[in-house]
C-alpha positions in Angstrom: 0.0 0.0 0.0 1.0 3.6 -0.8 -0.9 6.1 1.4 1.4 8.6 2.7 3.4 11.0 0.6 6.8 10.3 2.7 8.4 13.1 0.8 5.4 15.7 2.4 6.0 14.2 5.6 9.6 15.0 5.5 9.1 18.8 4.1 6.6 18.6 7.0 9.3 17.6 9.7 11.6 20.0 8.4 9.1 23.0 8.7 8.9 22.0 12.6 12.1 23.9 13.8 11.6 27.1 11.5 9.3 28.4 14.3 11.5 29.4 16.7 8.8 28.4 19.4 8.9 24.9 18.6 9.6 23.0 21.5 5.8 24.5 22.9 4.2 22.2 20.2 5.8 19.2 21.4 3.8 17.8 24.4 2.5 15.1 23.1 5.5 13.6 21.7 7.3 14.3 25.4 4.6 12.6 27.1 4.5 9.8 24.8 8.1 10.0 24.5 8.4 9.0 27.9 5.9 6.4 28.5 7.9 4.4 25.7 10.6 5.1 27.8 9.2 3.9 30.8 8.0 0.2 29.2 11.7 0.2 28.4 12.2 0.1 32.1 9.7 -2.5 32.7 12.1 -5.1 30.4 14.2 -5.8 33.3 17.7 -6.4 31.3 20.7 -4.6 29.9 21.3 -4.0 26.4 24.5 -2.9 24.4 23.2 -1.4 20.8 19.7 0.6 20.8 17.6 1.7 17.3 15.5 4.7 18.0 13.6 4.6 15.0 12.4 7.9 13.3 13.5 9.6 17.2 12.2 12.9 16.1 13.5 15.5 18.6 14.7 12.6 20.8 11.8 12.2 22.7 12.6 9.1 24.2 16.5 8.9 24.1 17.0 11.9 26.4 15.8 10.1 29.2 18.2 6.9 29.1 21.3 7.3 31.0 23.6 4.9 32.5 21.8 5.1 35.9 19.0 3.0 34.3 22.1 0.3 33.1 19.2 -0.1 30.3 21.5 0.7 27.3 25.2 0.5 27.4 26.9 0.8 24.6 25.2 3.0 22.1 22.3 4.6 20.4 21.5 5.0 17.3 19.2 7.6 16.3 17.2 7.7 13.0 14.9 10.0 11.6 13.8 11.0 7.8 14.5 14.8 8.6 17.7 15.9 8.8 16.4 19.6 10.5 14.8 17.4 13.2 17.8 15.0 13.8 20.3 18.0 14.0 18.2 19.4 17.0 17.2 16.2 18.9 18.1 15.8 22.2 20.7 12.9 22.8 21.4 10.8 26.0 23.4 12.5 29.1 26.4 9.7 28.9 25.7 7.1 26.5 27.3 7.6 22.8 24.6 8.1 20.2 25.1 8.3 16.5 22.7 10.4 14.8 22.1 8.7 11.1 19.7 10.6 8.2 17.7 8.3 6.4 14.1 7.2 5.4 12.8 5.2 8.5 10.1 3.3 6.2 13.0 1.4 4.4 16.2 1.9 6.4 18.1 2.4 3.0 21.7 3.7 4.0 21.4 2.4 7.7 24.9 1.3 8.4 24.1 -1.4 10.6 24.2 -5.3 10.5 21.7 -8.2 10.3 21.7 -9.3 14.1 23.4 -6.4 15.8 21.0 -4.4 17.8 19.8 -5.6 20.8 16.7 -3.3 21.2 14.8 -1.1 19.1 12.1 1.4 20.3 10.0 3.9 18.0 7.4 6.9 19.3 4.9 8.3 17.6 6.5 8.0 14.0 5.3 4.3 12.6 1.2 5.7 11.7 3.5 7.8 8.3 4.6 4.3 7.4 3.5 2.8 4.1 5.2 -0.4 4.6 4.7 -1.5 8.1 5.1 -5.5 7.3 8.3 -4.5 5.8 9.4 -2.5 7.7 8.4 -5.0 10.7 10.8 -7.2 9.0 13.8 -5.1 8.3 13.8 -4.4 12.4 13.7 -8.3 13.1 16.5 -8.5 10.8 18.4 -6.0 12.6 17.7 -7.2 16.2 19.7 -10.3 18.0 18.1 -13.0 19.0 15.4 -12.8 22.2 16.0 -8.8 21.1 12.9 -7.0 21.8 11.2 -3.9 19.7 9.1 -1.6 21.8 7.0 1.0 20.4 3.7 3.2 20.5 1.9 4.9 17.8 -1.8 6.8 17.0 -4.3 4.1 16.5 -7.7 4.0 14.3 -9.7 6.6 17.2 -7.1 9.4 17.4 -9.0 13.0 16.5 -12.2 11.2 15.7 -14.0 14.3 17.3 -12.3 16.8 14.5 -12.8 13.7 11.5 -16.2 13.9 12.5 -17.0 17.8 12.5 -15.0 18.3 9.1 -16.7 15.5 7.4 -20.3 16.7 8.3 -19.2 20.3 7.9 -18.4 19.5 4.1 -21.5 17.3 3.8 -23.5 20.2 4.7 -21.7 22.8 2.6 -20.1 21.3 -0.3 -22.6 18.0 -0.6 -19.2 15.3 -0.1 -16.6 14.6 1.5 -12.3 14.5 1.6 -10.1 12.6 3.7 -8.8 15.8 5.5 -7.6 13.7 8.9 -5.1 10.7 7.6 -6.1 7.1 8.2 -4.5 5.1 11.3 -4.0 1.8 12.2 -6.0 -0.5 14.1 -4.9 -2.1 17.4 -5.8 -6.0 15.7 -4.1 -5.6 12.5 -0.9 -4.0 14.5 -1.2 -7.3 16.6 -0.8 -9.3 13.3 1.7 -7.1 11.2 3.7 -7.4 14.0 3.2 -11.5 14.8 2.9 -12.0 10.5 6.7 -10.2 10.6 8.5 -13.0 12.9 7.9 -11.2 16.3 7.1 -13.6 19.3 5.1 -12.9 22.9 4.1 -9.9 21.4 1.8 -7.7 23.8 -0.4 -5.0 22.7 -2.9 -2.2 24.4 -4.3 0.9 23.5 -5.1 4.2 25.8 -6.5 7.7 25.0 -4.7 10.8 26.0 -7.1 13.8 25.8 -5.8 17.6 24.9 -8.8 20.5 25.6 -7.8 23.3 23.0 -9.8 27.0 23.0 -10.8 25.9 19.4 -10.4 24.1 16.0 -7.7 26.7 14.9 -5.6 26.3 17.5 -5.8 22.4 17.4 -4.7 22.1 13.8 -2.6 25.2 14.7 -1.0 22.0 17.5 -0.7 19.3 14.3 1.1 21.5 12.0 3.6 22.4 15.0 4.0 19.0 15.9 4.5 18.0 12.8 1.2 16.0 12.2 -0.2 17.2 9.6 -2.1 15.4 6.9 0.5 13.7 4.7 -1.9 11.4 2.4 -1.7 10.8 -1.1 -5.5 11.3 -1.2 -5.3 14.4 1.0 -7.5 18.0 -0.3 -4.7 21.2 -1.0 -7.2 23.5 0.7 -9.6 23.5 3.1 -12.3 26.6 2.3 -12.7 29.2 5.6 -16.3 28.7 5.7 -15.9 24.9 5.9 -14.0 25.5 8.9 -16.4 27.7 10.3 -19.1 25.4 10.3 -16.9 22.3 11.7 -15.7 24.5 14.8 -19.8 24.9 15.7 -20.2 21.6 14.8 -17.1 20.5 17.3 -18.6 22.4 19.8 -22.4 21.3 19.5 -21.1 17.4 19.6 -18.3 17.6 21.7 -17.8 20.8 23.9 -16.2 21.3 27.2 -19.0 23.4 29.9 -15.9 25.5 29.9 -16.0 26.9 26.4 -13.3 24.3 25.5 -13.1 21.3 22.9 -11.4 18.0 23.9 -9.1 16.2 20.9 -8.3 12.6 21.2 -5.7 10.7 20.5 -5.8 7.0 20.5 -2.3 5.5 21.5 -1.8 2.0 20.5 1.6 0.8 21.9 3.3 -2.5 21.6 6.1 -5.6 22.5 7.6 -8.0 20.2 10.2 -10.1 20.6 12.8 -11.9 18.3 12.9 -15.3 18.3 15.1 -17.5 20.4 14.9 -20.7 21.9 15.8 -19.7 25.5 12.3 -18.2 25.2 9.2 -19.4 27.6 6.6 -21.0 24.9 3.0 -22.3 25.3 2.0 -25.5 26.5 1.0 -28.5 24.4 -2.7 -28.6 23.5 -4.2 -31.2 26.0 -1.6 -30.9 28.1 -3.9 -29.1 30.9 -4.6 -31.0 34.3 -7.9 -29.0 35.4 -11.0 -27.9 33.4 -11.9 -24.5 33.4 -15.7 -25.9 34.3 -14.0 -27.2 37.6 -13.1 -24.1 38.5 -16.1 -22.0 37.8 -17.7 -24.7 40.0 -15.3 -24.2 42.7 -15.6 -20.4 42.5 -19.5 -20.9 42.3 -19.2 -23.0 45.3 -16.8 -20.6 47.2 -19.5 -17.6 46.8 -22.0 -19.9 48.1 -20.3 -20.5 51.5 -21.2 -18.1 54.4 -18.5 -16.0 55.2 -17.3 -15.3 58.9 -18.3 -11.3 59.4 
């Protein structure tokens, strides 16, 4: 598939840093940023190569240090804009090699089959085109029992301004265009990613909710963040009284008591891990010793029993 215009998306990226007020845009990535960060903590081991995969401004390798003993030896860093990758914001005392290329095929990546032992990714995998292959070309990279940790927007994220642009145009222009890009859904993530060779791999999604003053100032948010629409399919313009009507129409559906309008954004985040034989694997089928019937009876039977008060 070929939605995104990866080109866009980079010219995109690149705009980011020409407002010298960029960093204020960022909050979503540094929240995200460090959640990812966080379920890096959670994989109780030490690694010596990382793969931050299109890092962005380095929202998540800023936090890893040496006090943490999660990473080592070093990080590499890789992002599709060069602009971004110049400013991001590297680890405090482990050696990290920032490296320009095209995160959707890793063309120019100077690295090895079976030589990283972790790879993480934040909010940058919904621009892919190619997520089986790209799903692939990490397992490639990673060492056995490596592990790839990531988090991305799912299918839900800014439903509430999908919604109010779609009926807005309805009303006015009598159709519709795909002003908010399409998103993946937690399912098919589960299978691109167990499809690709990953093993154990865990999945959940959670909603993070931004209240903005208005519609302006939430696609005002996007364009900082660099989220803009990117899609092949996307309209060039987007007419002011189409806009008008979608804010009401925001605010009629969806509106804070305060005046405000709540935007969310559907955060599907993952694990996978490479395969290895050291790894824990399923029991046999029929290998169980109890029926599940046994114990809803037990439970049935414990509910039963008086209890001492």
């Amino acid at each position: 598939m070929n939605v995104f215009d990866r080109k866009t998306k980079q010219l995109q990226l690149d705009a980011v840093i020409k407002d010298s007020d960029y960093q204020i845009y960022m909050y979503i990535k540094d929240e995200i940023g460090f959640r990812v960060f966080d379920r890096l903590c959670d994989v109780k081991r030490t690694f010596d190569v990382a793969l931050d995969l299109g890092c962005r401004l380095g929202h998540v390798t800023k936090h890893i240090s040496q006090v943490q003993q999660l990473v080592t030896s070093h990080i590499y860093m890789v992002d599709s804009s060069a602009d971004l990758l110049d400013k991001a914001v590297i680890s405090p005392d482990v050696p990290c090699t920032r490296i320009h290329c095209d995160e959707e095929t890793l063309a120019g990546l100077p690295l090895e089959t079976d030589s990283v032992d972790i790879a993480y990714s934040s909010l940058s995998l919904h621009w892919i085109n190619d997520l089986p292959g790209l799903f692939k070309r990490v397992l490639s990279l990673l060492k056995k029992d490596g592990v790839f940790v990531g988090s991305l927007f799912g299918t839900d994220t800014l439903y509430e301004l999908r919604v109010s642009l779609q009926l807005a145009e309805q009303e006015l222009v009598g159709g519709v265009a795909p002003h908010i890009s399409p998103f993946t859904a937690v399912r098919d993530l589960g299978d691109l990613l167990g499809s690709a060779g990953f093993t154990l791999v865990t999945m959940d999604a959670d909603e993070l909710t931004v209240n903005y003053p208005g519609i302006w100032e939430l696609m005002r948010d996007l364009k900082g963040m660099g989220e803009s629409n990117c899609s092949w399919k996307r309209p060039f313009t987007l007419r002011r009284d189409v806009m008008h009507r979608a804010e009401q129409i925001y605010r009629e559906r969806y509106g804070n008591d305060d005046g405000s309008i709540p935007a969310t954004f559907c955060i599907l985040s993952f694990i996978g891990w490479k395969p290895d034989p050291s790894q824990p694997l399923p029991a046999k089928r029929g290998s169980g010793t109890a029926s599940i019937k046994d114990i809803a009876d037990y439970v049935t039977q414990m509910d039963k029993t008086p209890k001492d008060r």
